[in-house]
C-alpha positions, -999 to +999 in steps of 0.1 A: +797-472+132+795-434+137+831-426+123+821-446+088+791-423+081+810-395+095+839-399+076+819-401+043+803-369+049+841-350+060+852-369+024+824-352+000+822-318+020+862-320+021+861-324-018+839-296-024+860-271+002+886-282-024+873-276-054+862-244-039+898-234-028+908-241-064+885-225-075+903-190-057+935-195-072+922-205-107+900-183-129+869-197-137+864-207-175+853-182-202+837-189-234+864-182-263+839-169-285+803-167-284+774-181-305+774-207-337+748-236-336+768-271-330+747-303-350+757-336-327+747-369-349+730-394-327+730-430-336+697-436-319+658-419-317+650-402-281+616-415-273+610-389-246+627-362-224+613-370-193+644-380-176+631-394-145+615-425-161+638-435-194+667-451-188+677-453-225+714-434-232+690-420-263+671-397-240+701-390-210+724-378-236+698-348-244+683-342-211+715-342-187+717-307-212+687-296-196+682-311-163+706-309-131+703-329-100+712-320-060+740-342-064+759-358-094+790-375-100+827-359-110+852-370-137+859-398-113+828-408-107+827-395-074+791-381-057+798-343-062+772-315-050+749-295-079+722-279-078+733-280-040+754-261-024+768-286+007+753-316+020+762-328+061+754-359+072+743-364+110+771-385+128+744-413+129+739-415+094+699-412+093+701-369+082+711-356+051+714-320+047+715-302+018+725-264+015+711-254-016+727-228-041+708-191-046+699-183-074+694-209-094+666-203-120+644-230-139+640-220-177+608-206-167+623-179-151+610-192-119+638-195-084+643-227-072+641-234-036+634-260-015+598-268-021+606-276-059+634-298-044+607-313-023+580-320-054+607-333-076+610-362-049+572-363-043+572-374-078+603-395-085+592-413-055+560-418-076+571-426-110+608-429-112+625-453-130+648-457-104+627-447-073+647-479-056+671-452-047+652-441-022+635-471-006+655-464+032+639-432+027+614-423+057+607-386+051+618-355+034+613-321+047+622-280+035+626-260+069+635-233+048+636-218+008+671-231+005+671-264+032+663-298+026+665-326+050+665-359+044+653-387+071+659-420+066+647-456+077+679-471+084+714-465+073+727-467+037+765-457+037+761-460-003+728-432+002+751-407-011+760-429-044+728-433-052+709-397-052+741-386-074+740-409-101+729-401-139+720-435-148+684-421-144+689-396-120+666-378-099+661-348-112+650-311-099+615-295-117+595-267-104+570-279-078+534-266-102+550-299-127+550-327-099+520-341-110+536-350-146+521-390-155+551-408-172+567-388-203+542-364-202+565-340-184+567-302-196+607-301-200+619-273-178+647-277-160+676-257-145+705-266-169+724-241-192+705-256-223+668-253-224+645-270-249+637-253-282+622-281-304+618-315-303+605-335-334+601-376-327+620-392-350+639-362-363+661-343-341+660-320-307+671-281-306+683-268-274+690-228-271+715-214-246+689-209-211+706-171-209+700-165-172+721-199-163+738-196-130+771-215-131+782-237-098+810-208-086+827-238-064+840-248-090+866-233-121+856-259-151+835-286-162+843-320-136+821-355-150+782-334-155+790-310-126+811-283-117+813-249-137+792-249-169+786-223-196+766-224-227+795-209-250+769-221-287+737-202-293+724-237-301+729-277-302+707-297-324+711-330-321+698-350-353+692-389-350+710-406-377+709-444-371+730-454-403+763-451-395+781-447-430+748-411-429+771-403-398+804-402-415+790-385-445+776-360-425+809-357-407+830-351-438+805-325-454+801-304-423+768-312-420+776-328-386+795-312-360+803-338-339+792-377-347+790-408-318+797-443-326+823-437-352+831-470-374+867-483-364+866-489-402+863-455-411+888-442-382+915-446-411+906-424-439+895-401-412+926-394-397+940-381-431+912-354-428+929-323-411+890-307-408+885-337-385+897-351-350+892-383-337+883-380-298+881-419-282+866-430-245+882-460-230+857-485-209+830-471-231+803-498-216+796-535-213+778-548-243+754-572-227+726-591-235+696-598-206+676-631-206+638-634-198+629-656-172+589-656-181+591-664-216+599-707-230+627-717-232+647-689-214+627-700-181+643-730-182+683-728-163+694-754-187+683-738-218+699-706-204+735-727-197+735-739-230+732-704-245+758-691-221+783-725-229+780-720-264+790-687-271+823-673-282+831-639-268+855-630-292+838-632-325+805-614-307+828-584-297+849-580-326+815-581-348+802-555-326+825-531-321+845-540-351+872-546-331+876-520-308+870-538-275+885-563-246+873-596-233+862-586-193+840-611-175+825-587-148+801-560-147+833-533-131+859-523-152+897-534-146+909-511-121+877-499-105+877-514-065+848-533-069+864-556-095+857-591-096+863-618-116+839-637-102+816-663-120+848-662-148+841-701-150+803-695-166+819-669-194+831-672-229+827-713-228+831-719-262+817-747-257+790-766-282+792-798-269+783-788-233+759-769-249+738-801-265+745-814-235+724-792-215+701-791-244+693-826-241+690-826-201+662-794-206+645-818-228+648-792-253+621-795-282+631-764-307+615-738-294+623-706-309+645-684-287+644-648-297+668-624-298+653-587-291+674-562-310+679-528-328+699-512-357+704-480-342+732-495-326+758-515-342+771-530-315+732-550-309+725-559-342+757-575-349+762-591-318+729-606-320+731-616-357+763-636-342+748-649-310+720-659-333+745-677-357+766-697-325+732-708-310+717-723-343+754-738-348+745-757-314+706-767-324+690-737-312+664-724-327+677-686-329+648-663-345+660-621-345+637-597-338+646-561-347+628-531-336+642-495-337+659-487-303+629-466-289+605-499-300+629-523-287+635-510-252+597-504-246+590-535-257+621-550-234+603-533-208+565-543-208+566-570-226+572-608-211+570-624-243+577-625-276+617-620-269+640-644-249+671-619-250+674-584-251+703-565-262+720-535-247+748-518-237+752-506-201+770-476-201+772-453-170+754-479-150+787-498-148+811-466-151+793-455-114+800-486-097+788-519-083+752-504-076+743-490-111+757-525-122+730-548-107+703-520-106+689-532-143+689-567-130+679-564-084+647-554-071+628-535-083+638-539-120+644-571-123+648-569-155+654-607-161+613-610-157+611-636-128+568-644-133+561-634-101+571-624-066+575-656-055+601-667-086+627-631-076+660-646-074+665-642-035+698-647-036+704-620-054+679-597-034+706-607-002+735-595-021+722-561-033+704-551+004+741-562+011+756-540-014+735-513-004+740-512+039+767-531+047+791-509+069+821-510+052+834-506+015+851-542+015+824-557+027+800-541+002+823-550-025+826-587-015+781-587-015+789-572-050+811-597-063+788-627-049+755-608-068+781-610-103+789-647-091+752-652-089+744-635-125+767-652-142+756-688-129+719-682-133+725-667-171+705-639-158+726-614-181+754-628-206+783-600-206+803-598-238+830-577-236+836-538-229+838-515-258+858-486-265+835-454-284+848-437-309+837-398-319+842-376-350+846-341-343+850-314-367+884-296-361+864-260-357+846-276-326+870-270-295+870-278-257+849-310-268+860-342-246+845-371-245+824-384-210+796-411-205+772-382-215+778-358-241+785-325-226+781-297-247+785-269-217+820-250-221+824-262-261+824-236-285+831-229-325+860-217-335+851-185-357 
């Protein structure tokens, strides 16, 4: 097994030698002009910036501004090194290596070395959201300011693919802030925006973080890494849940730059020459998650005959208005890990085997309850649909809507007083098979088993599977049995994959559209 683990280490140092070689011939980019404050509208309120435990897309698309990782993830999704400079692996695959760059400088002015490296895993270890990632860990130690060293347990051939990914990544913070309790972390971090303002419920200023030291490996922006510059003097971003606010915002110039555009408004928009209409493909899977602690929804047969008697089609097109694709996995069409697995459990349509199951649960009523927000469209309307399907079938559908903030926290501590909680998983399905099941395999478990004893094992096999098994088809093939096993459980009920739509202001250049917004290298036309 030696040549796997060193072939995957050849593959992401070969990349970078690469990028680096490009990087020669090609001139790295250069801010056009200078200055200007950019206003992004964001459908939904950031509860916190502490990126290391919210996994909410409210609070990554404002702190992956100000944060940067060892490793993250290029335009293809593939693990890239940042804040690092290399990384080896040791033939055996139990060392990791990391080089780290010079230089670097947290927005406290303070150089980052090795011991800051070191702290920042003391404490995702601690209090990360996704701290899983490091589970085959066994030790980590700095021989020197810019080495860190990695030890594992066993091997993980997918190690790599996990430290790099944004879904809640593991961010680097000067060493004196390790001892942070959950979102009570100062926000310093090494990115080219630093934190001005924040005001809860209102809006977030970052300032350009003026002694920035871009990633000279590289020429230009690649997915968050590669060369970044802070070409705008400022980016607030405002919250502004109601979509039609968005659009009016848009068209005044209020807004610079608006998310979640309204297919419905894409129309008259387009006639506007101060406005461009930027789109991302495979935007996320809009997805609702069923709680295993709460009545009914601890029932299997309950959660069959919600599954049977859904139509996929009117849930999407109400959600997205119309801007999406049926696809019954958790990978895209396309990616390797692609399954269709479990295709016989979706988009049923089906309300006759769902009284059927109904009557088997010895179903009695009970209100199921469908946990949902406004600042997204796409929730609302797909529950209010969901809601309207189930009752059509004898199901007591009750909506619960909480702002997005609200509604995830709740999600998340609470085992009752929701059956379904609705979401879309973004980059957790854009990185691959692992950030697909990590909402719903140990330790999440997001589906709230009551206890230990009640954790789906099968699906505990699958994703240790998924995780060390030695080659990429064999991983895969783990994946696709852990979807089969979602799908037939009614642990998550996949709708469809949407496609997001932006509004950008024609001044705004160098603006293109990723799972995170990236405002590095975007700058005003004066």
């Amino acid at each position: 097994m030696k040549s796997v683990y060193a072939s995957c280490a050849a593959l992401i140092l070969g990349a970078l030698g690469m990028t680096a070689a490009q990087a020669q011939t090609a001139a790295p980019f250069q801010c056009p002009t200078k200055g200007g404050d950019l206003t992004y509208g964001q459908a939904a309120k950031a509860n916190s910036l502490d990126q290391a435990v919210s996994n909410t897309v409210s609070t990554r698309n404002i702190a992956q501004n100000i944060f940067e990782s060892l490793m993250t993830r290029d335009q293809a999704n593939n693990p890239i090194p940042q804040l690092a400079e290399s990384v080896a692996v040791s033939p055996d695959g139990m060392t990791y290596s990391f080089k780290l760059r010079h230089g670097v400088k947290f927005h406290n002015g303070k150089e980052m070395t090795s011991a800051d490296v070191s702290a920042s895993h003391d404490r995702y270890k601690r209090v990360g959201w996704d701290k899983a990632m490091l589970v085959n860990v066994d030790r980590w130690s700095a021989p020197d300011p810019y080495t860190f060293v990695i030890h594992m347990k066993k091997v993980q051939p997918t190690f790599l693919d996990a430290i790099s990914s944004f879904l809640v990544p593991l961010i680097i913070i000067p060493s004196e802030l390790a001892d942070a309790e959950p979102m009570r972390l100062p926000i310093v971090g090494t990115g080219p925006f630093e934190l001005e303002k924040f005001v809860p419920d209102s809006y977030v200023k970052l300032k350009r973080f003026e002694k920035y030291t871009p990633n000279t490996a590289y020429s230009d922006i690649t997915g968050f890494g590669g060369y970044k510059q802070a070409c705008l003097d400022s980016v607030t971003i405002r919250f502004v849940s109601e979509a039609g606010a968005r659009v009016a915002g848009l068209q005044t110039g209020e807004l610079n730059i608006i998310e979640n555009l309204p297919v419905r408004s894409k129309g008259a928009l387009e006639k506007d020459k101060a406005i461009t209409i930027e789109k991302l493909e495979n935007a996320g899977v809009v997805i609702t998650t069923a709680n295993y602690s709460a009545p009914p929804t601890d029932n299997l047969l309950v959660r069959k005959a919600v599954q049977a008697a859904l139509d996929m089609d009117e849930i999407m097109d109400a959600a997205t208005d119309g801007a999406y694709r049926l696809n019954v996995g958790l990978q895209y069409p396309g990616n390797a890990a692609y399954s269709e697995s479990g295709k016989e459990f979706y988009n049923l349509k089906d309300p006759a085997l769902a009284k059927r199951y109904l009557k088997e649960a010895g179903y009695k009523g009970e209100p199921v309850v469908l946990l949902t927000n406004k600042d997204y469209p796409a929730h609302y309307n797909a529950a209010v649909v969901m809601a309207a399907q189930l009752t059509a079938v004898g199901i007591n559908a009750k909506l619960r809507v909480l702002d997005w903030p609200t509604s995830i926290q709740t999600f998340e501590k609470e085992s009752t007083g929701w059956n379904y909680f609705f979401t879309t998983w973004f980059i957790a399905v854009a990185q691959g098979p692992l950030g697909a099941l990590s909402f719903l395999a140990p330790p999440q478990n997001t589906y709230k088993p009551k206890g230990p004893d009640s954790v789906d094992k099968v699906l505990e096999t699958e994703w240790a599977g998924m995780q060390t098994l030695p080659t990429a088809e064999e991983r895969n093939a783990a994946f696709a049995r852990g979807q089969h096993r979602v799908m037939e459980q009614g642990m998550a009920l996949p709708f469809g994959t949407s496609t997001l739509l932006f509004g950008v202001r024609s001044d705004v250049k160098n603006f293109r559209p990723f799972l995170i917004p990236r405002f590095s290298n975007v700058y005003v036309q004066k």
